[in-house]
Structures are given as structure tokens and as C-alpha cells.
C-alpha positions as CSV (number, residue, x, y, z in Angstrom):
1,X,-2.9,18.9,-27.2
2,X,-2.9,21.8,-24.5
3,X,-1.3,24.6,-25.3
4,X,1.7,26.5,-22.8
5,X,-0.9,28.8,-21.3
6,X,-3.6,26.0,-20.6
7,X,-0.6,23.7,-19.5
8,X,-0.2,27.0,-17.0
9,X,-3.1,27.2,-16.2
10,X,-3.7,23.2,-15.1
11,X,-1.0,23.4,-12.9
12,X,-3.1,24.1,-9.3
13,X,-1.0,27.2,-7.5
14,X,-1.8,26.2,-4.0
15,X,-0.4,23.4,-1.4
16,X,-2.9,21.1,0.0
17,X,-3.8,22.2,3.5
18,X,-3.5,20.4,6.7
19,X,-6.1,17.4,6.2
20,X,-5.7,16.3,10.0
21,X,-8.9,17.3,11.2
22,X,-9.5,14.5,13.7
23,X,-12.2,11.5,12.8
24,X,-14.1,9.8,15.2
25,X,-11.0,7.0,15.2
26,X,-8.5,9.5,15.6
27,X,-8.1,9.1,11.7
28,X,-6.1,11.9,9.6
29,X,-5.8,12.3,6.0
30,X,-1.5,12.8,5.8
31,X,-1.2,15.5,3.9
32,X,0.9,18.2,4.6
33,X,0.8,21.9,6.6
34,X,-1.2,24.9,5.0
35,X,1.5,27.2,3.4
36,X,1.1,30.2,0.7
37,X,0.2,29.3,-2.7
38,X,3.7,29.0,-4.5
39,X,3.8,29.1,-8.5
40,X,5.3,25.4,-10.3
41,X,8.8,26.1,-11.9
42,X,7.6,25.0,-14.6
43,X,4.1,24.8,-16.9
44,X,4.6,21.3,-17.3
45,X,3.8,18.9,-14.7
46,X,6.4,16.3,-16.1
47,X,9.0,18.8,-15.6
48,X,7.8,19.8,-12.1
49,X,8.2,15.9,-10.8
50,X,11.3,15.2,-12.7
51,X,13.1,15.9,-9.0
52,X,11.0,13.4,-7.3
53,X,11.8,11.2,-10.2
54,X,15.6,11.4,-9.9
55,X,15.3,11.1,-5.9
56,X,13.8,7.8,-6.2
57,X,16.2,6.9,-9.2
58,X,12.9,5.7,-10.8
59,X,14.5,6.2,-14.3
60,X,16.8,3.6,-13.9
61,X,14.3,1.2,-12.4
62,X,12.2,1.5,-15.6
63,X,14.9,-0.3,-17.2
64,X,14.1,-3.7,-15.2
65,X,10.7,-3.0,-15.0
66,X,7.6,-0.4,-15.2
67,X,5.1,-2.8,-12.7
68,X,3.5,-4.6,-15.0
69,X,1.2,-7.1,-13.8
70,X,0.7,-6.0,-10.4
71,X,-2.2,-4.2,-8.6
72,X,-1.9,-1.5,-5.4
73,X,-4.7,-1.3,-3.7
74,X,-5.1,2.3,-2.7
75,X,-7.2,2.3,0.9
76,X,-8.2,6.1,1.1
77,X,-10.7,8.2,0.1
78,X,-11.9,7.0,-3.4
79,X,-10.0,7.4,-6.8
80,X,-11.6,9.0,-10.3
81,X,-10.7,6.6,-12.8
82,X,-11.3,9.1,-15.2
83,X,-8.7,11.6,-15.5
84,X,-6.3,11.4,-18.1
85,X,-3.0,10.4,-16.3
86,X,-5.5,6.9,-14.8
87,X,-7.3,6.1,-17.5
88,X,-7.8,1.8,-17.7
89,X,-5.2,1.4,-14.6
90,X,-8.0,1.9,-11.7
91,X,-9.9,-0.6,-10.8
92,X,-12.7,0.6,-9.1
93,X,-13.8,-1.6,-5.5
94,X,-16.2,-1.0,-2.8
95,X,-17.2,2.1,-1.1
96,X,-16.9,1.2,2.8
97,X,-17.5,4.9,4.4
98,X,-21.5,4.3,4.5
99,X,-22.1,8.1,3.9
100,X,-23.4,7.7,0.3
101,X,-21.5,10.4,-1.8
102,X,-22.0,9.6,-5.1
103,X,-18.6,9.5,-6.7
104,X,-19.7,11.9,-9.6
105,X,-19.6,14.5,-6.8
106,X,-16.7,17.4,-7.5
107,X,-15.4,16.6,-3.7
108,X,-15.3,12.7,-4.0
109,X,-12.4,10.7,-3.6
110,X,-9.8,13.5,-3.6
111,X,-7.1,12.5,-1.3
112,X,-7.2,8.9,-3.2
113,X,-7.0,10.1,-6.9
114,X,-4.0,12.5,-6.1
115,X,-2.3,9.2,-4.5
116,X,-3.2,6.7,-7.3
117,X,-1.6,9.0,-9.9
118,X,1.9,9.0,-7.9
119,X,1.9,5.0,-7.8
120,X,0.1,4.3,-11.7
121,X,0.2,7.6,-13.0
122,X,1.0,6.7,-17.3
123,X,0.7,10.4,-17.9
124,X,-1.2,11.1,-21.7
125,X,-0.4,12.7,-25.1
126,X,3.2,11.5,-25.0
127,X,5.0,13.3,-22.3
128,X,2.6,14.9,-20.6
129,X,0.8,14.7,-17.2
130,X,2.1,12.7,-14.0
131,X,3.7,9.2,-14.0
132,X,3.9,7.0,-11.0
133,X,6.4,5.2,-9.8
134,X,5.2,2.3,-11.5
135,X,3.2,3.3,-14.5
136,X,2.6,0.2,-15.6
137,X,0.6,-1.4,-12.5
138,X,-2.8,-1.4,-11.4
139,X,-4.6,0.8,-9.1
140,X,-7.6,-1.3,-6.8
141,X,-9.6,1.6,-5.3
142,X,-11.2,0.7,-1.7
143,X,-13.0,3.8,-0.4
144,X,-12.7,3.7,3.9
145,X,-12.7,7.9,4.5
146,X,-14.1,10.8,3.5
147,X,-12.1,14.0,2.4
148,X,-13.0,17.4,4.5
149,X,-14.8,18.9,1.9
150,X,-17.1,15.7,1.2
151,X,-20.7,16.2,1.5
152,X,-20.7,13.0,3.6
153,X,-17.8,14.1,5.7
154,X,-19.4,15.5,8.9
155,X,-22.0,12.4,9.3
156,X,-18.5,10.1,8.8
157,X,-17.3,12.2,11.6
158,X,-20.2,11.0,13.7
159,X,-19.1,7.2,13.0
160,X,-18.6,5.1,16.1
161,X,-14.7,4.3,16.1
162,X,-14.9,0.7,16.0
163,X,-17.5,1.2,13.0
164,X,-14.5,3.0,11.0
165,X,-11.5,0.3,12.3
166,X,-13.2,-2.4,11.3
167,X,-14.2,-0.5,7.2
168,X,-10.4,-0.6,7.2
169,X,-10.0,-4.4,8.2
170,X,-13.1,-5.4,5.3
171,X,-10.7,-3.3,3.1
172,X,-7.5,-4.7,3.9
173,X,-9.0,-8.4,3.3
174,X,-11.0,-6.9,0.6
175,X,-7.4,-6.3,-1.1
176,X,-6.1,-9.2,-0.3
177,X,-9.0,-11.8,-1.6
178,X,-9.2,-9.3,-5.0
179,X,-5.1,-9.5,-5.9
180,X,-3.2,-6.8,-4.6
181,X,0.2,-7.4,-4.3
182,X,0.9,-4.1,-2.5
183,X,-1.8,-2.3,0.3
184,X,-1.0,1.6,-0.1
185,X,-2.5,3.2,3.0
186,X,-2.4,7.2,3.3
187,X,-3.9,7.7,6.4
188,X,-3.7,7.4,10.1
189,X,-5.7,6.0,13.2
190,X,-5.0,7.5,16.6
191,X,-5.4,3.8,18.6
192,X,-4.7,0.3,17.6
193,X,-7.5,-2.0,16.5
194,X,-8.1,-6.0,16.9
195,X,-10.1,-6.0,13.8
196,X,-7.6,-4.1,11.9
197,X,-4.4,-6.2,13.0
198,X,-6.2,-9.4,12.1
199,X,-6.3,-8.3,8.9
200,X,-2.6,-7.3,8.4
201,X,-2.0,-10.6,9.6
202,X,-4.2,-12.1,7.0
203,X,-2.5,-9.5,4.2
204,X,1.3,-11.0,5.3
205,X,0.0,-14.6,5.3
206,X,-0.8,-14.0,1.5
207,X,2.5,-12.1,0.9
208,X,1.1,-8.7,0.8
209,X,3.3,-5.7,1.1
210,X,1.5,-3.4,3.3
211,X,3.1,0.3,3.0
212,X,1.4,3.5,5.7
213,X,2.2,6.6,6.3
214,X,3.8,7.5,9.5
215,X,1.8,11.2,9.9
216,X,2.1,14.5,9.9
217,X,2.7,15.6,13.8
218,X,5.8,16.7,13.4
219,X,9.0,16.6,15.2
220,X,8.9,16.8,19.2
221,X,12.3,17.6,21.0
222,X,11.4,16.0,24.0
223,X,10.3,12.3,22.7
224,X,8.4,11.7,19.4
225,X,5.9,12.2,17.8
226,X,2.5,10.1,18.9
227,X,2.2,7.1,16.7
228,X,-0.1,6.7,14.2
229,X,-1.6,3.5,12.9
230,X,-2.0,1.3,10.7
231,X,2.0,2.5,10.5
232,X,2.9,1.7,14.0
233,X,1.4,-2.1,13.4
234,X,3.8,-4.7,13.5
235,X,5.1,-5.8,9.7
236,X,3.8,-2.5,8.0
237,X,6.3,-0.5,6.2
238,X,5.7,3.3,7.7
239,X,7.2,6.5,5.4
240,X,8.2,9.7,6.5
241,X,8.4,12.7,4.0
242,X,11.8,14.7,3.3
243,X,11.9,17.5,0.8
244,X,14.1,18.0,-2.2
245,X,17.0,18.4,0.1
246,X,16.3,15.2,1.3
247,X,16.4,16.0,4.9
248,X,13.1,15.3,6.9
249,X,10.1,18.1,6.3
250,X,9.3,19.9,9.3
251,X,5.9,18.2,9.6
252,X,6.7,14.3,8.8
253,X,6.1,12.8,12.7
254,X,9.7,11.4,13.9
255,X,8.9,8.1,16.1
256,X,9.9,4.5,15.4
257,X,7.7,3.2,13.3
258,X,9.6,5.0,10.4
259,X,11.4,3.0,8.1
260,X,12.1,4.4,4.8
261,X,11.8,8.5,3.8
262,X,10.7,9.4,0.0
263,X,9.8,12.6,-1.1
264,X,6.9,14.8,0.4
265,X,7.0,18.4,-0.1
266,X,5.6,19.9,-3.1
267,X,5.1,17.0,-4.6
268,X,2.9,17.4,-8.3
269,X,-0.1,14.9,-8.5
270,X,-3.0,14.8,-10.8
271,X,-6.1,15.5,-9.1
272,X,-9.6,13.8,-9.7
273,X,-10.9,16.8,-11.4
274,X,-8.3,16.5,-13.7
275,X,-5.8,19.9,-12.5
276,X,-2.2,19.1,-11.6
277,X,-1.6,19.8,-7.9
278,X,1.4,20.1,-5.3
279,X,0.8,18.0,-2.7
280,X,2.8,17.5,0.8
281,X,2.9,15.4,3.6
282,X,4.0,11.7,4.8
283,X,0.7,10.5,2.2
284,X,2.5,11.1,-1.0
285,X,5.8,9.7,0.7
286,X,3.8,6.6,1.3
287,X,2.1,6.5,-2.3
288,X,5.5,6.8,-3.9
289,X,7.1,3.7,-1.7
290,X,4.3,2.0,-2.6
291,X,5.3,2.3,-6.2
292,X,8.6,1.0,-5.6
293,X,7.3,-2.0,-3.7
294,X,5.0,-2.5,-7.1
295,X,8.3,-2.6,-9.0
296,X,9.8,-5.2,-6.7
297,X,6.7,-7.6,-6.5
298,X,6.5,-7.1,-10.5
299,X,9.9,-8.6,-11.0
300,X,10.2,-10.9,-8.3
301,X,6.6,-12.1,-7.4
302,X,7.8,-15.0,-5.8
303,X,10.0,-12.5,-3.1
304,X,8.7,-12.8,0.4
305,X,7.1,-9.9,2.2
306,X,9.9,-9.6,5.0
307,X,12.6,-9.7,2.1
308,X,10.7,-6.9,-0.2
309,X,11.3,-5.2,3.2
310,X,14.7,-6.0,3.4
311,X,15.3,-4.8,-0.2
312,X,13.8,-1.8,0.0
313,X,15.5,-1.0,3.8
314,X,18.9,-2.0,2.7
315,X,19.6,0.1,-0.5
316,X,18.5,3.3,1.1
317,X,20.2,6.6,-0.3
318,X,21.1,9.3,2.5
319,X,21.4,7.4,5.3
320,X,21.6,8.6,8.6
321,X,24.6,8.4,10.8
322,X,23.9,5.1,12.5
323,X,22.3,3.9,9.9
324,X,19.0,4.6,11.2
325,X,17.5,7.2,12.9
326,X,13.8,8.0,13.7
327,X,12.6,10.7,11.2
328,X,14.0,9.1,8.2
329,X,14.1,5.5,9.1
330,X,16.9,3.5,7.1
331,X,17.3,6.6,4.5
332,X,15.5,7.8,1.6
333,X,14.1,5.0,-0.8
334,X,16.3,4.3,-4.1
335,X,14.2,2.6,-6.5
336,X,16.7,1.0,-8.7
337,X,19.3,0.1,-5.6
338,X,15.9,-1.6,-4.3
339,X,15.5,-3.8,-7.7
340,X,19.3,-4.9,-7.5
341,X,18.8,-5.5,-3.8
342,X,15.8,-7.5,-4.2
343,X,17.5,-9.4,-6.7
344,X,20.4,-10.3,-4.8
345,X,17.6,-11.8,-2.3
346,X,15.9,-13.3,-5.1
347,X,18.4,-15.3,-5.9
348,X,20.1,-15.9,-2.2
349,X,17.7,-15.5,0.4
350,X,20.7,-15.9,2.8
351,X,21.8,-12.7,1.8
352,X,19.4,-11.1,4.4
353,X,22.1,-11.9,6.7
354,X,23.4,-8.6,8.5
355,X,21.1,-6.4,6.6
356,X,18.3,-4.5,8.3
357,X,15.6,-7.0,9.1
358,X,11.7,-7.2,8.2
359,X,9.2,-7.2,11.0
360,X,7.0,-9.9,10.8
361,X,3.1,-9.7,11.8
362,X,3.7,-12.7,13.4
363,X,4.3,-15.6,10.8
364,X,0.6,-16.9,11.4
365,X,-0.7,-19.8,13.3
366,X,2.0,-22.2,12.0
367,X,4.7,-20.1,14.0
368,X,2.9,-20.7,17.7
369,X,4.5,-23.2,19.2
370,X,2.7,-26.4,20.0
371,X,2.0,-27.0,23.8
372,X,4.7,-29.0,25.2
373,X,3.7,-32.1,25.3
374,X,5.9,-34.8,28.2
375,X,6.2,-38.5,27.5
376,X,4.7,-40.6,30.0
377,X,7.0,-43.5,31.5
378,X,7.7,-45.2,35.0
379,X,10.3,-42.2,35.2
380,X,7.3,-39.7,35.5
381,X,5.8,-41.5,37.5
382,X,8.3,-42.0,40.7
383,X,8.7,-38.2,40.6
384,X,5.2,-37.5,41.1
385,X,4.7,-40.3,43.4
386,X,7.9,-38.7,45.2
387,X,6.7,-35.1,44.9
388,X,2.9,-36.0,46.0
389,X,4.3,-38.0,49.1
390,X,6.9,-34.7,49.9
391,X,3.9,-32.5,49.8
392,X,1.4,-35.1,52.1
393,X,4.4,-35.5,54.7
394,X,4.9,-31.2,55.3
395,X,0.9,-30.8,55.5
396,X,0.9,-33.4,58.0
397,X,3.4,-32.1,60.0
398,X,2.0,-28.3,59.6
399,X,-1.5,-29.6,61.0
400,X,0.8,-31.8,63.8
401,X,2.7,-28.3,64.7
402,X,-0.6,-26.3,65.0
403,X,-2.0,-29.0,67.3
404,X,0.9,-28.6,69.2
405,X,0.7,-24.9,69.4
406,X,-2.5,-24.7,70.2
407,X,-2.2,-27.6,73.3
408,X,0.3,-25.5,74.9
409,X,-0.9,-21.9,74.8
410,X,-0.3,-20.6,77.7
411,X,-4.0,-18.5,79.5
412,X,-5.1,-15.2,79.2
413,X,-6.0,-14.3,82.3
């Protein structure tokens, strides 16, 4: 059992940096601005989160469910499934970056453990350490980037950019063929990718909730913020941060692909060496929506993708006026109004009427309309007889008026 001064000690007194060092695919780790080291108010890293907690009404949620049964996959930079607050819910998958880090390695997979232990954090020793938002599920690691300080990190740099789209696509379907239920993605692409929207569209055809974060480029007062993918993708949930005020933080990019705000400033995570961090940026604001979508899928498996969506946009807490606006989305996600919505859906999918809508990938080849296809009868065929005959009679009498023309011209000289 640690004691209060090595509880104090554990608790990391510095903000992760600003990870947005630009990959060859434009690609940034979302975490949040470099700020001043700042003390925890508390030695206890259960105490620290309790706000997050109570933002996202987790408690209450807990009551219907903890996420048993369900696995996120967690696309990002590698998670240790051996610190205390993980230990038996990661499931460990394949390591797509190509730069050969060996996961032992103090700077491997640091970005992805802090993630997994907001989604399927159990926390240890009775009420100590970090617990997700839904400490019962299963964490599926799938390792597509590098962190900055990875030994690997400046060769992944080097990495042509359709090279790095298309690790994410094999990881995406990787996900999908191995169970997950949710696809947790804490990271961002400057451009679009074919590659990598094939695969979403393969994710929704199998009723995977696919959550992104929408970046950290802040707020522009002239338009918004550029877009990032995957959360600018058709069909993918993208979350902004807010802070404990609940208002957007200063960094969380404002454009339309956000949809839901969740907490992102200070946030405490377990890190894979084991230390208790505070982390910001739009990545732990994705990591703990993807928790709540675990909670949903673990009570309703059976609840389509666009209605998990639905739920989750419908029951927002501190909505903007409007109803939506474009640094918080719908409002800040409420994890227990999200159960009862999802319920409600569960039970009546008609219920979706007048609430904010999913977006669909696209529904699949089933939802492309045949090619029309006309009947053929003596009906069709006097039109066409009629139309071929009105089209022989004005080219003859074009060629019979150029004749003409050309008879009569009167000399040049």
C-alpha cells in the first residue's frame, strides 16, 4: 500500500506539452499546450479525477453498467499492459509503425497507455489509482504512431504519407475483424485518405462506434480551425475538450466536425511507467467519450451505430444556445442521460425523431441505388422511332440549308 508521501510523489507535477509536431501525414498527437508545472490538489489520483467523474455523471452510469463485455480499441501510440490501473483489461495487437521500438523501451507507447487508463482504467488496492469511464471493458491496443520522444520517432517522421494512412486503415479493420465495439482514435491527419475512409466504412457496416478527436489548433476568429481527420470523416464522432468550467479550452480546434465536448484540461491519467499524470488536450476528451460509448454498446449491443450517436448527442449537459455550436458540438457528454437516452432508442427506435441526427458513412453498397432500369414495350418504341425520325428530318434540312448557302454566295471580287 503506498503511503501519503509516495502517493505525492506518483502524482507527475507537469502538463503534457504540445505533441503537435507535424508527421509526414500531417498527423498530431492531441494533447494539449505546454503550460507551467502545476501541483494536483490532492496526493491521491482518485481524488484528482473525481471532477471529471461528476462531469460525465459516470457515477450514475455505473449503476446500469461498468462496460462489461466490450472491447475499445485504442489506435495510438502503444499501451503498457502492465501498470497497475490496466492490468488483464489490455489486449495487446499489432505494432503497425514499422520503426521497431521494442515496447520494453521507457518512451514506448506513451500517448496510448495514458488514454487506455481513461477508458478501462479499474484503478488497484481498493480505491486507488485512475478509473475509466468504463472500468469494466477491454482495451485492444493497435500501435499506428510514435510518441516524440520514441527512439523510432524521427525515421516515422520520414514515412511516406500514404505509408502512414493506410497503417491506420490495416488498424481500423484490424479492430473491427478482432471485436471492438468502439474505435478510440487520439490523433489527427492533416488530409483525407481513400484507404482510411474505406475502412470507416467497413467499421460502420459492422456497427462500430468510431470516436476522434477533433485537435488542438485552437479557436480562429475569422473561420475555424483547419480540420483534422479521421474526425472530419463522415460518421465519426469528433470531441472537443472544455475544462472544469465546462466552457471550451483555449486550444480544442472549433470547426464542424465537433460533436460532443468532455473534459480536457488537467485531466489525471496513469502513465505507462506507472506515475499519475495531468494530461490536456481534445485526446483525453476523445478517450473519455469513448468510454461512454463502451457503456452504451455494453447495455445495448444490439443499438445501431447512428443511434449510439444519437444517444450520446441528445442528452448533452451545457448546451450551447442553439443547441449546437462549433467548439462544443451538441454540449458536454452526460454519461448517465446517454444510457437513459440510448434506452429510450433501444426500445423505440422512432424516438430518433427530432433529435440531433447520426451521420452515416454511407450505409454501404446496399444503399446505392440500382441503375434505373426502363421496361421495354411498343410505347418505347414509337418514341424512339419518333425522336430518331425528328433528329434525321433537322440534319437533313441543315445539310439542304448549307447547300443552299453555299449556291448563292455572292463573289469576292
Amino acid at each position: 500500500m503506498l503511503t501519503r508521501k509516495s502517493r505525492a510523489r506518483a502524482i507527475s507535477l507537469a502538463i503534457l506539452g504540445m505533441l503537435a509536431l507535424l508527421l509526414p501525414a500531417g498527423l498530431t498527437i492531441a494533447a494539449g499546450p505546454a503550460t507551467p508545472a502545476r501541483a494536483a490538489q490532492s496526493d491521491q489520483p482518485r481524488d484528482a479525477q473525481q471532477w471529471v467523474l461528476d462531469m460525465l455523471n459516470a457515477p450514475a452510469a455505473w449503476t446500469v453498467t461498468q462496460g462489461a463485455g466490450v472491447t475499445v480499441a485504442v489506435i495510438d501510440s502503444g499501451v503498457n499492459p502492465d501498470v497497475s490501473d490496466l492490468t488483464g483489461s489490455v489486449i495487446t495487437g499489432p505494432d503497425y509503425t514499422g520503426v521497431g521500438t521494442s515496447p520494453s523501451n521507457p518512451n514506448w507507447g506513451q500517448h496510448g497507455t495514458w488514454m487506455a487508463s481513461l477508458i478501462a482504467g479499474h484503478g488497484h488496492d481498493g480505491d486507488s489509482g485512475i478509473l475509466g469511464i468504463a472500468p469494466q471493458s477491454k482495451v485492444l491496443s493497435i500501435r499506428v504512431i510514435t510518441d516524440p520522444s520514441d527512439p523510432g520517432y524521427r525515421r516515422y517522421q520520414r514515412e511516406p504519407t500514404a505509408r502512414v494512412q493506410q497503417s491506420l486503415a490495416t488498424g481500423i479493420r484490424y479492430a473491427v475483424v478482432h471485436g471492438a465495439g468502439v474505435i478510440s482514435m487520439s490523433i489527427g491527419y492533416g488530409g483525407p485518405s481513400r484507404p482510411v475512409r474505406s475502412a470507416l466504412q467497413y467499421a460502420y457496416d459492422h456497427n462500430v462506434v468510431v470516436l476522434a478527436s477533433a485537435g488542438n489548433s485552437g479557436r480562429s476568429a475569422a473561420a475555424h480551425a483547419p480540420y483534422s481527420f479521421p474526425a472530419d470523416y463522415p460518421g465519426v464522432i469528433g470531441v472537443a475538450a472544455v475544462g472544469q468550467d465546462a466552457v471550451a479550452a483555449g486550444f480544442s480546434s472549433d470547426n464542424l466536425s465537433v460533436q460532443l465536448a468532455a473534459p480536457g484540461v488537467n485531466v489525471p491519467a496513469q502513465g505507462r511507467d506507472g506515475a499519475y499524470w495531468l494530461v490536456s488536450g481534445t485526446s483525453p476528451a476523445c478517450a473519455l467519450t469513448a468510454g461512454v460509448a463502451a457503456l452504451i454498446k455494453a447495455a445495448y449491443p444490439r443499438l445501431s451505430v447512428a443511434l449510439v450517436a444519437t444517444a450520446l448527442r441528445s442528452s448533452t449537459q451545457n448546451r450551447p444556445p442553439g443547441g449546437y455550436d462549433d467548439s462544443v458540438g451538441f454540449g458536454t457528454v452526460d454519461a448517465a442521460a446517454a444510457l437513459a437516452a440510448a434506452r429510450r432508442l433501444a426500445a423505440d427506435p422512432a424516438a430518433a425523431a427530432g433529435l440531433p441526427l447520426a451521420i452515416h458513412f454511407g450505409g454501404g453498397s446496399a444503399a446505392v441505388p440500382p441503375a434505373p432500369i426502363f421496361k421495354r414495350g411498343d410505347e418505347m418504341l414509337i418514341l424512339f422511332a419518333l425522336l430518331a425520325f425528328t433528329s434525321l428530318a433537322l440534319a437533313v434540312a441543315a445539310v439542304t440549308r448549307i447547300i443552299v448557302l453555299r449556291r448563292f454566295r455572292p463573289g469576292t471580287g
